[in-house]
Every structure is written in structure tokens, then in C-alpha cells.
C-alpha positions in Angstrom: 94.8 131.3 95.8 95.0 128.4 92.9 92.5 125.6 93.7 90.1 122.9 91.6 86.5 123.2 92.6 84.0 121.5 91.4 80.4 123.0 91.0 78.1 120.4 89.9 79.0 116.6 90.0 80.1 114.5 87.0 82.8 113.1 84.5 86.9 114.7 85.0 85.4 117.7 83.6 83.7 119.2 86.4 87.6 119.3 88.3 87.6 123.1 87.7 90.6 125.2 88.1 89.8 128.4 89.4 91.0 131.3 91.9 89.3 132.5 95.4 90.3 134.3 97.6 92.7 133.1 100.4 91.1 131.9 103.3 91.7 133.8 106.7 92.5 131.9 109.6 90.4 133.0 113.3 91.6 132.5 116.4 92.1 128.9 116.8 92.7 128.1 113.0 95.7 127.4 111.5 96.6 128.3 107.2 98.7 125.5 105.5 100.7 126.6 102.7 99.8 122.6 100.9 103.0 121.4 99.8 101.3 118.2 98.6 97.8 116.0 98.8 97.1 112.6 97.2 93.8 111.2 96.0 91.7 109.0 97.7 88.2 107.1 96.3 86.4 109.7 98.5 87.7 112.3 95.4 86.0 110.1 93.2 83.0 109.8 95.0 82.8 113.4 95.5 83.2 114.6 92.2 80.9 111.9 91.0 78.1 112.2 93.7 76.2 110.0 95.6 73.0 109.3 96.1 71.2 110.6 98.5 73.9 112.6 100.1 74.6 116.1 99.6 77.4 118.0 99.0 78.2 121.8 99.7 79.0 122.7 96.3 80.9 124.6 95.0 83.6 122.7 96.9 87.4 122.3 96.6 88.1 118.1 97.1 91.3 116.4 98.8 91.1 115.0 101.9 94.7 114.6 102.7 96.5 118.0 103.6 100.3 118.7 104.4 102.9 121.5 104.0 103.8 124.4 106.1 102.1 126.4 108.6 101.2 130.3 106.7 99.8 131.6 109.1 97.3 130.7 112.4 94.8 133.1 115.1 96.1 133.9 118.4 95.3 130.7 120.2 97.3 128.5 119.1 100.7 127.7 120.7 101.9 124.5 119.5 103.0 125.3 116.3 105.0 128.1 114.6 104.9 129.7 111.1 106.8 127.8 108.6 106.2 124.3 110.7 106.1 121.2 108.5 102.5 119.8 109.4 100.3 117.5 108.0 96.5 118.2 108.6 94.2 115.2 110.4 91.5 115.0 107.5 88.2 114.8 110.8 87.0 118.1 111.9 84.7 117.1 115.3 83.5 119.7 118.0 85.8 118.7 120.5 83.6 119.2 123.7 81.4 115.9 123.5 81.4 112.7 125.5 83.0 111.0 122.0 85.5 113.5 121.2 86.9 114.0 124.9 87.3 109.8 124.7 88.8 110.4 121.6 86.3 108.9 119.5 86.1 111.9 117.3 84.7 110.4 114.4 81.5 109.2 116.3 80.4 113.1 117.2 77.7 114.2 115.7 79.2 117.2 114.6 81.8 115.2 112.6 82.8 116.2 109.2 85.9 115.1 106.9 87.8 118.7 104.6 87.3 117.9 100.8 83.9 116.4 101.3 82.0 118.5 103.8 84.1 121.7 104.0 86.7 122.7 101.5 89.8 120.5 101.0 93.4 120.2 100.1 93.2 120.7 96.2 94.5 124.0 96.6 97.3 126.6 97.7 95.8 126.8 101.2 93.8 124.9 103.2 92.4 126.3 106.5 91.2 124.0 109.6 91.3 124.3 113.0 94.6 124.1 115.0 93.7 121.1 117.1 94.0 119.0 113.8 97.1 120.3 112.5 100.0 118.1 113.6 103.8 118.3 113.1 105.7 116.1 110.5 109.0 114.4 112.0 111.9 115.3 109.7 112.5 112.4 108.5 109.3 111.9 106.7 108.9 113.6 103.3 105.5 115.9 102.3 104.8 113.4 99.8 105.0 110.1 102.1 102.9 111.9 104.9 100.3 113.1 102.1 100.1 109.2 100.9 99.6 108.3 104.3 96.6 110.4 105.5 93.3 109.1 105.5 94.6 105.4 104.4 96.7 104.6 106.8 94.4 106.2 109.8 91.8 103.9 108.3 93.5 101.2 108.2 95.3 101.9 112.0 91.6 101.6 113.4 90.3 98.8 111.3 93.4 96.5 112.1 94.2 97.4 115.4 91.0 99.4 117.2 88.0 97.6 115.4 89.7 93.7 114.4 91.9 93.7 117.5 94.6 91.7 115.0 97.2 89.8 117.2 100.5 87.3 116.5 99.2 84.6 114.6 96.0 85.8 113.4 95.7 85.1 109.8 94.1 88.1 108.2 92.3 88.2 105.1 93.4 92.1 103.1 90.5 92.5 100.5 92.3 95.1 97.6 95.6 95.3 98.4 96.7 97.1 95.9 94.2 100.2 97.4 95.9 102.8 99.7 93.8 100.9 102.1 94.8 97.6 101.5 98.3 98.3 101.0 98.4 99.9 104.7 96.5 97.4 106.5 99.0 94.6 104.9 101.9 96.5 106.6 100.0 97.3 110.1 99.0 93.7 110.5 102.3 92.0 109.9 103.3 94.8 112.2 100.7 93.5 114.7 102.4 89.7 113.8 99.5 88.4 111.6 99.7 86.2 109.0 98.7 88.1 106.2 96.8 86.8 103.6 95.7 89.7 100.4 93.9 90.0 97.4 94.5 91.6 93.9 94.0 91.3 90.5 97.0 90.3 88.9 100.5 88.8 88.8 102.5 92.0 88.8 100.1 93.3 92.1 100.6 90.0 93.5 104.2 90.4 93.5 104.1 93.9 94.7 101.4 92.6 98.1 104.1 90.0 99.0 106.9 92.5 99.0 105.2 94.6 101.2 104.8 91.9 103.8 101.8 89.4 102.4 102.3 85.8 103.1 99.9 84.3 101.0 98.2 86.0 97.3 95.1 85.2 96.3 94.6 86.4 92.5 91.2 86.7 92.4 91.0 87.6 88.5 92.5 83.2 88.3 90.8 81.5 92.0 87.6 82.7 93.8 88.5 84.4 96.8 86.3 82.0 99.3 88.6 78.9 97.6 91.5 80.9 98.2 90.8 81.6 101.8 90.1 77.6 101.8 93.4 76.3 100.0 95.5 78.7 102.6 94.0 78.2 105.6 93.3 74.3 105.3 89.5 75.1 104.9 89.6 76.7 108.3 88.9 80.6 107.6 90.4 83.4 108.7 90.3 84.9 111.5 90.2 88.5 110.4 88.6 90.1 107.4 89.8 93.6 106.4 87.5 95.0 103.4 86.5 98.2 102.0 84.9 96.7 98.4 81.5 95.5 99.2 78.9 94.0 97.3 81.6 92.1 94.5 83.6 90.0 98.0 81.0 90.2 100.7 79.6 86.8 100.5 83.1 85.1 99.8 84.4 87.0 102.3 81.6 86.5 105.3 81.6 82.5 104.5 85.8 82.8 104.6 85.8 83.2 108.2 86.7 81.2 110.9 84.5 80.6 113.7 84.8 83.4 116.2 85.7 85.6 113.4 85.6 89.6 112.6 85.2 91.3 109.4 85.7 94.9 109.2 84.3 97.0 106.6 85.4 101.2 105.7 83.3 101.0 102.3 81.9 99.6 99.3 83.9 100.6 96.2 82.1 97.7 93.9 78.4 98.1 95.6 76.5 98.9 99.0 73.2 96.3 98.5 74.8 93.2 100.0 72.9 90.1 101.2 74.2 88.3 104.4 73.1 85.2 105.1 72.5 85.2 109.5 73.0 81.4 109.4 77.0 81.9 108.9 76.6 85.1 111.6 75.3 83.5 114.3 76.1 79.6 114.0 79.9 80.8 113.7 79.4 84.0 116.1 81.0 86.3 114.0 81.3 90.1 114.7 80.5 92.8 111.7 81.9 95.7 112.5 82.2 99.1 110.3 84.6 101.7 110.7 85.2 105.4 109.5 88.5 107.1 109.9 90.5 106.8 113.0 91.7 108.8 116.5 93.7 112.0 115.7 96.1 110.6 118.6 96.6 107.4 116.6 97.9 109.7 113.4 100.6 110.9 115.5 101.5 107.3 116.2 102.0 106.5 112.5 103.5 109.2 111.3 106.4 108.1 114.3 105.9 104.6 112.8 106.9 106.2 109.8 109.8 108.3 110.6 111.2 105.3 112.1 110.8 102.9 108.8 108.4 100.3 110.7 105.7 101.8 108.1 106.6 102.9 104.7 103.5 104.3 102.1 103.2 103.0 99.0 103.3 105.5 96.0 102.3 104.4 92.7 103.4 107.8 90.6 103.9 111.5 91.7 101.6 114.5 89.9 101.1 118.0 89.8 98.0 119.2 90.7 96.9 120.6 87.5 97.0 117.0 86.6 94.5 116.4 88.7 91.8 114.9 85.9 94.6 112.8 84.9 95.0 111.6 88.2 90.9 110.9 88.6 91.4 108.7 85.8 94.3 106.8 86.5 92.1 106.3 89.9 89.3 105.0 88.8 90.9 102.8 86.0 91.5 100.3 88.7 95.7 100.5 87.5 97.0 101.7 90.1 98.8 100.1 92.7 98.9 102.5 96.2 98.6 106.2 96.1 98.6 109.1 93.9 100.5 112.1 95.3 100.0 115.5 93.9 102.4 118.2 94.4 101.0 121.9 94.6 
């Protein structure tokens, strides 16, 4: 099969295209002919490297898989060759106390395709059968590969982790990421009052039309006067953020007492400095989060068969524009998701 791997980590140059063999599914796998994948900062990352974490190079990236079912091993009975599908991104034993709660991404064993196992960048992509759900008709390959990982993040920060209910007013740091744009649509969903940041006029615009109350354009006001000037100096009552080091101290001293911040990431910077006066005087709750429930992906894909969620997609490649796509990425210009059709 077609794929990009990458063998050793660096610039848009090290997205390789190459061919390997097709992958051969065992018993209780399942072959997805990948109709399409999108890119997420993970693919960045990846390609990039981190430090002090280790990748299993060479390694084909994408993390969000969907097309048709190939082929699958013997065991599985829920789905038939030439089913639409999209692939759940967490690959977890499925036998521990965490995963039988459904807490996958807390077992030990857990492990995300495109950054621990190969990924979606290709013809095929192999996983086992128990995260291989079906698509509902009435969602396209391209808005079920732009809602993967983003929207499952988001699901779990908003409504798992922050508990968001009618009248919270909820602080969405980047709105303009796949992130951010899916956690502005789950909390209004969940009746916040939604509060986001971006970087510009035309982003502003875009973060009311998807449901934003209130804009903070943090390239013209600091975000913590923001928070201040919309929420009568009161703070908000939920902080959604997956930047880091460049908000964290706006963001921390933004809340309202009683408070919850949420983190998935730290796009700008891990090192941050909290100051435990604001913590504990206020009793606010720090809380990280990574992925989501495969149950809850079900859930939003229903959400978006049924138009109540809607992914935002910023412009539609092919994959072997794939090092255009990195670029375009991490240029900071886009505004959602970049699908790539294989």
C-alpha cells in the first residue's frame, strides 16, 4: 500500500512517501480501506519529536481514521466488508478495571495509532475490531475524519472532566483549533455561556458563528481583562485550554471562585508557574484530560448525523499534500481542521 512514514524526526521533509506491504488483519482486527484522515497537532508533534519521548520509528502518522471495512479476522461480527466506519484513535487492552469502566484512556496499556503504532496516513489502516465503529449515513468521510480526536477531546473535557451546565460561562482558549472549535459547540450544547479566544477579527467572526457569545481577541485585550470586562470581574466558571504556558496564568487568575480549568495540552509551552494562593483561596480544581470513552464517540457521531454538532473544516487536501498541510498547520492560519482525502 501508498503511505507517508516518517523515519527520523524533523522539518516537512521527513513526511516520506513510500510503499509497504498491506497490513493483515488477525482474528479480532479489522482493515480499513481510509477514505479520508485530517491532521491534528499530535502530527506535528510527531514528526517534530519531543523530548524525552520516544517514538517507534519508522512510523506512518494520522490519528484520525475512516473509510470502509477491507477486510477483518473471524471474530468479529458487528461489522461487514464494505461498512462505512470510522476508527476510535485509543487502542487499550480491554480487560482492566479502567477499560471494563470505560476509562480506556487511563490503562496502562493505552496507546493512540499515528503516534504509538502506525496511523491513518495511508491506504490501510489496521486496528482492532472493538474500536472500529459504524458511520451513520448521513455523515460524510470527511466530517467524521474532522471530528475524531477533536471532538472526543473536547466531549470529555466539557462534559466528563468540567461538568459544564446551563448558565455556566465557559472560557474556550483557541477557538479557532479543532479543539476549541468543538468545545465552543458542545458547551452551548450543554447551555453555557460561551466565552472564546482567537487571534483576529475574521476568527472572531467565525467563533461567534459557531455559537460564542462573547470574543476576546487576544492579539488587541489581554485575555485575563477580557475575562474581566465580560464577566463583570467575576471569572468564569469553566476554563477549557489546550495552549499552556502563553494563557496559563491569565487563564488560572480568570476564574471564578469554585472554578475548573481543564487542560488536553500545551501547544505554546509545558513549564508553567501556578501560583497556589489563587488554587486554594478560590478552591479551584485543575484537571487534565487525554482523549475520551469510545462509547462517548458513538454519541457524537449521532450528534452529528442529527446536525446538533457540525465539524468545522478549514480546506480539503489530498494526501500527497500532506507537507503542505503540516505547514498550513503549524502557520497558526488555519481556522478548524485539515481533511485529507486518500
Amino acid at each position: 500500500m501508498k503511505c507517508v512514514r516518517i523515519h527520523e524526526h524533523g522539518g516537512v521533509d521527513k513526511l516520506l512517501f513510500e510503499e509497504v506491504p498491506d497490513p493483515k488483519p488477525g482474528a479480532s482486527d479489522v482493515l480499513v480501506k481510509v477514505a479520508a484522515t485530517s491532521l491534528n497537532h499530535m502530527d506535528l508533534w510527531v514528526r517534530k519529536g519531543l523530548p524525552e519521548v520516544q517514538f517507534p520509528l519508522p512510523l506512518i502518522p494520522g490519528v484520525d481514521a475512516v473509510g470502509t471495512v477491507a477486510s477483518k479476522g473471524g471474530l468479529v461480527d458487528h461489522l461487514n466488508v464494505g461498512d462505512r466506519v470510522a476508527v476510535v484513535q485509543g487502542i487499550s487492552c480491554g480487560r482492566c478495571a479502567e477499560c471494563l469502566r470505560g476509562d480506556e484512556s487511563l490503562c496502562r496499556s493505552y496507546v493512540l495509532i499515528g503516534e504509538h503504532r502506525d496511523g491513518a496516513d495511508a491506504e490501510y489502516a489496521l486496528v482492532p475490531g472493538r474500536n472500529v465503529v459504524p458511520i451513520p449515513s448521513a455523515v460524510s468521510f470527511e466530517s467524521a475524519a474532522a471530528a475524531g480526536v477533536v471532538f472526543l477531546t473536547a466531549w470529555q473535557m466539557v462534559v466528563d472532566k468540567a461538568r459544564v451546565k446551563p448558565g455556566d460561562d465557559v472560557l474556550v482558549v483557541g477557538a479557532s483549533s479543532g479543539v476549541g472549535s468543538a468545545a465552543v459547540q458542545i458547551a452551548k450544547l450543554c447551555g453555557a455561556r460561551v466565552i472564546a479566544t482567537t487571534s483576529s477579527g475574521e476568527k472572531a467572526a467565525k467563533a461567534s458563528a459557531l455559537g460564542a457569545d462573547e470574543v476576546i481577541n487576544y492579539s488587541e485585550e489581554n485575555i485575563l481583562k477580557g475575562i474581566r470586562r465580560v464577566t463583570a470581574k467575576r471569572g468564569v466558571d469553566v476554563v477549557i485550554e489546550h495552549v499552556g504556558m502563553a494563557v496559563w496564568e491569565d487563564v488560572v487568575r480568570g476564574l471564578a471562585k469554585g472554578g475548573r480549568l481543564v487542560t488536553c495540552g500545551a501547544t505554546s509551552g509545558y513549564a508553567v508557574t501556578t501560583d497556589l494562593r489563587y488554587v486554594f483561596y478560590k478552591q479551584l480544581q485543575i484537571l487534565g484530560s487525554t482523549m475520551g470513552k469510545k462509547g462517548d464517540f458513538i454519541t457524537i457521531l449521532q450528534l452529528l448525523a442529527g446536525g446538533k454538532l457540525k465539524p468545522v473544516i478549514d480546506r480539503q487536501l489530498e494526501l500527497k499534500d500532506v507537507r503542505e498541510a503540516h505547514t498550513l498547520l503549524e502557520s497558526g492560519k488555519v481556522f478548524g481542521k485539515i481533511v485529507l482525502r486518500v
